[in-house]
C-alpha positions as CSV (number, residue, x, y, z in Angstrom):
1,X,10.8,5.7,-15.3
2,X,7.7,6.3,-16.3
3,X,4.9,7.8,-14.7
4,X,0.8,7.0,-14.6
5,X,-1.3,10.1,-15.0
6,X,-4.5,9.5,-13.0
7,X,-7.2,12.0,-12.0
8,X,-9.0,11.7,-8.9
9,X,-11.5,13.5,-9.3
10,X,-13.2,11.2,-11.8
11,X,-12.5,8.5,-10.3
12,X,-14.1,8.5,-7.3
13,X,-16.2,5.1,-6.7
14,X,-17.9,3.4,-3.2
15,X,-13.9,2.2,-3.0
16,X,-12.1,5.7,-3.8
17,X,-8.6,6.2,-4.0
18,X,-8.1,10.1,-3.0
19,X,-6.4,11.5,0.0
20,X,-7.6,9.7,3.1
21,X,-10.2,11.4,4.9
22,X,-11.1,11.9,8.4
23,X,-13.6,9.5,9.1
24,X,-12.7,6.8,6.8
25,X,-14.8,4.1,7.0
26,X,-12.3,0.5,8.2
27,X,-12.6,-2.7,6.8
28,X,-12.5,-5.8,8.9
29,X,-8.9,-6.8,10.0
30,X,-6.0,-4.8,9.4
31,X,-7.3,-3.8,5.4
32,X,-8.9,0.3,4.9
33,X,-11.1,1.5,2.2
34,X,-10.9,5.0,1.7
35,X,-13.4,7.3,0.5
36,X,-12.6,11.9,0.0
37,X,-11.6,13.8,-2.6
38,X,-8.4,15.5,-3.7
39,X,-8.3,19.1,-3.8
40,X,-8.3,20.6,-7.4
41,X,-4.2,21.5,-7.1
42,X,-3.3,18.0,-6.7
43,X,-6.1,16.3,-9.8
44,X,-4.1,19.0,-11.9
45,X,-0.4,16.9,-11.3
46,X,0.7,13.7,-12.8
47,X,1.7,11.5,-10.3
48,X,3.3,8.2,-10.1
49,X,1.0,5.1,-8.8
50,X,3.2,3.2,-6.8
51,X,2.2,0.1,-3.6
52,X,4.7,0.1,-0.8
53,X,5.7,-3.2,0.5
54,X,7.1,-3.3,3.8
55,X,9.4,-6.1,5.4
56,X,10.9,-6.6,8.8
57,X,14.4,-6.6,8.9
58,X,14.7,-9.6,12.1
59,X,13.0,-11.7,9.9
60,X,15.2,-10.7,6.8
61,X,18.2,-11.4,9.5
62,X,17.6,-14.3,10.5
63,X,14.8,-16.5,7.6
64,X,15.6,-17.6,4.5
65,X,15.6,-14.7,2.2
66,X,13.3,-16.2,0.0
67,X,10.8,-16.7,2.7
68,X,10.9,-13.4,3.5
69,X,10.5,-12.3,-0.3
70,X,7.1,-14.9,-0.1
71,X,5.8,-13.1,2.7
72,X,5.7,-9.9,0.9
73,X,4.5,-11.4,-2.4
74,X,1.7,-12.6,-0.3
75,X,0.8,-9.1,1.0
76,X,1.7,-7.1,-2.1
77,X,-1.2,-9.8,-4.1
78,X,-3.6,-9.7,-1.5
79,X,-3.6,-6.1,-0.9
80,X,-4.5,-5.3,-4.9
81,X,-6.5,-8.0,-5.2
82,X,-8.9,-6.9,-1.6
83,X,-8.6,-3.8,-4.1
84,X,-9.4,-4.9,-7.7
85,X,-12.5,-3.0,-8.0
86,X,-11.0,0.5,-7.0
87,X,-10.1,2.7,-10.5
88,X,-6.4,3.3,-9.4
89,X,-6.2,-0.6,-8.8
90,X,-7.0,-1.3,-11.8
91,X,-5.5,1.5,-13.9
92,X,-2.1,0.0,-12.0
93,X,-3.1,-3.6,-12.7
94,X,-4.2,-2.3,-16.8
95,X,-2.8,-4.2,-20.0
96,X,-1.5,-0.8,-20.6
97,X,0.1,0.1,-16.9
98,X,1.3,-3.7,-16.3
99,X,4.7,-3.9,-17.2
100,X,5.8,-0.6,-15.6
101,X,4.8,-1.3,-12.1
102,X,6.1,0.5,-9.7
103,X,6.7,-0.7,-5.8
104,X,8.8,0.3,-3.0
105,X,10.1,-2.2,-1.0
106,X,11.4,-0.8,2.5
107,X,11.9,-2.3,5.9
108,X,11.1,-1.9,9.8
109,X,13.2,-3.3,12.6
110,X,10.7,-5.4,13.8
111,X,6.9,-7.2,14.9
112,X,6.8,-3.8,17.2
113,X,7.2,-1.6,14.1
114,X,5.2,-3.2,11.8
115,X,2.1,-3.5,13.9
116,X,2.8,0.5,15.0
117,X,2.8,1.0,10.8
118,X,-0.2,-1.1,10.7
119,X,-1.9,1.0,13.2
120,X,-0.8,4.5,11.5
121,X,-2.0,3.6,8.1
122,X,-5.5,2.7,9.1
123,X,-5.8,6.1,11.4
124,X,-4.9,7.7,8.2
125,X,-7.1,5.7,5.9
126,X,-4.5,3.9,3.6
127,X,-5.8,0.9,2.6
128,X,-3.6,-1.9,3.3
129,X,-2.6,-5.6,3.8
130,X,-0.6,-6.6,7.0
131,X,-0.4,-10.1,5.9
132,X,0.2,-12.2,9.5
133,X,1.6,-15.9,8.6
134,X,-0.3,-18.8,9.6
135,X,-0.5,-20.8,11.5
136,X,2.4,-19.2,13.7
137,X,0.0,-16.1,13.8
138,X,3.3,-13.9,12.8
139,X,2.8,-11.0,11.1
140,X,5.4,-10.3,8.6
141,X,5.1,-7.4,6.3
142,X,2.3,-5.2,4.9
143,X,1.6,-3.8,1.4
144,X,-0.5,-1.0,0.6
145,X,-2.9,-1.0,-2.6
146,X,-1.6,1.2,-5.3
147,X,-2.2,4.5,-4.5
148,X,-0.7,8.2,-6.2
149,X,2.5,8.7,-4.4
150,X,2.2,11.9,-3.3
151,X,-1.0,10.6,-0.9
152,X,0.7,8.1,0.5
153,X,4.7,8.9,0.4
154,X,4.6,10.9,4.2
155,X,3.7,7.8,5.7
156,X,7.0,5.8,4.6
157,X,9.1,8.7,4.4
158,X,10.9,8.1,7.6
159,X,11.5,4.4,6.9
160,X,14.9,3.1,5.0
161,X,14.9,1.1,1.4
162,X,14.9,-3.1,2.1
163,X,18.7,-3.3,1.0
C-alpha cells in the first residue's frame, strides 16, 4: 500500500484538517469543520490519508446489498465533496493521489449506534457526513472527509471491518 505524506502544519486553511480541537466550530446538520494544529512530533510522520465509511449491519441484514453499498457511496461523495476546499481533501482527491485511495469500510449494529457515532465525531471535531435517506428520514451510514489516520483512527478503533 502506499502511503500520502502530508504536512499539517502548512496546510492549515479557514477549513483545516489537523487534530480536532476543543472548541471546534460545527457545521449545520450532522457535518464538522475543524480548525487546530498538530503538534510538531506528529507534522514530522508520514501518515496514510484514509475516509472511514460506516454501515449498519440491520440494514446490511436485511436490504439489498447493493442498496446498502449506495447508501455509503452517497455519504462517502458528499462528505469529500462538503470538503473539496480543505488541502487534505484535495491532496486525497489529486490526479496524483486518485488511484490509491484509501477507505475503511466498517459497521455498527444499528440506527442507535450510528447516531451515538454521529454524536462522538462532532464532540471531537471530525468532520463528517451521516447521510439520512429520504424521504423515509433513515439514516444509514456516515463517512468522514479524508483525514491522516492517526487523527482519526481512535474513534473507529473499537468498531469491526464491514465483512
Amino acid at each position: 500500500m502506499e502511503s500520502t505524506s502530508i504536512s499539517p502544519s502548512g496546510d492549515s486553511s479557514t477549513t483545516a484538517v489537523s487534530a480536532p480541537a476543543a472548541g471546534s466550530a460545527t457545521a449545520a446538520g450532522s457535518d464538522t469543520t475543524t480548525t487546530g494544529n498538530n503538534s510538531t512530533e506528529e507534522s514530522s510522520i508520514t501518515d496514510t490519508v484514509i475516509q472511514y465509511v460506516v454501515l449498519r449491519r440491520d440494514l446490511i441484514d436485511t436490504w439489498p446489498l447493493g442498496s446498502v453499498v449506495t447508501q455509503g457511496c452517497h455519504a462517502a461523495v458528499a462528505a469529500i465533496w462538503s470538503h473539496k476546499d480543505d488541502a487534505v481533501t484535495l491532496q486525497y482527491c489529486s490526479p496524483s493521489n486518485i488511484d490509491s485511495m484509501h477507505k475503511v469500510t466498517l459497521e455498527v449494529k444499528g440506527e442507535a449506534q450510528i447516531l451515538n457515532l454521529a454524536e462522538k465525531l462532532k464532540a471531537g471535531g471530525i468532520a463528517h457526513k451521516l447521510w439520512i435517506e429520504q424521504p423515509e428520514n433513515i439514516p444509514t451510514c456516515l463517512a468522514t472527509k479524508p483525514y491522516p489516520k492517526s487523527l482519526v483512527s481512535s474513534f473507529f478503533k473499537k468498531l469491526k471491518l464491514c465483512k
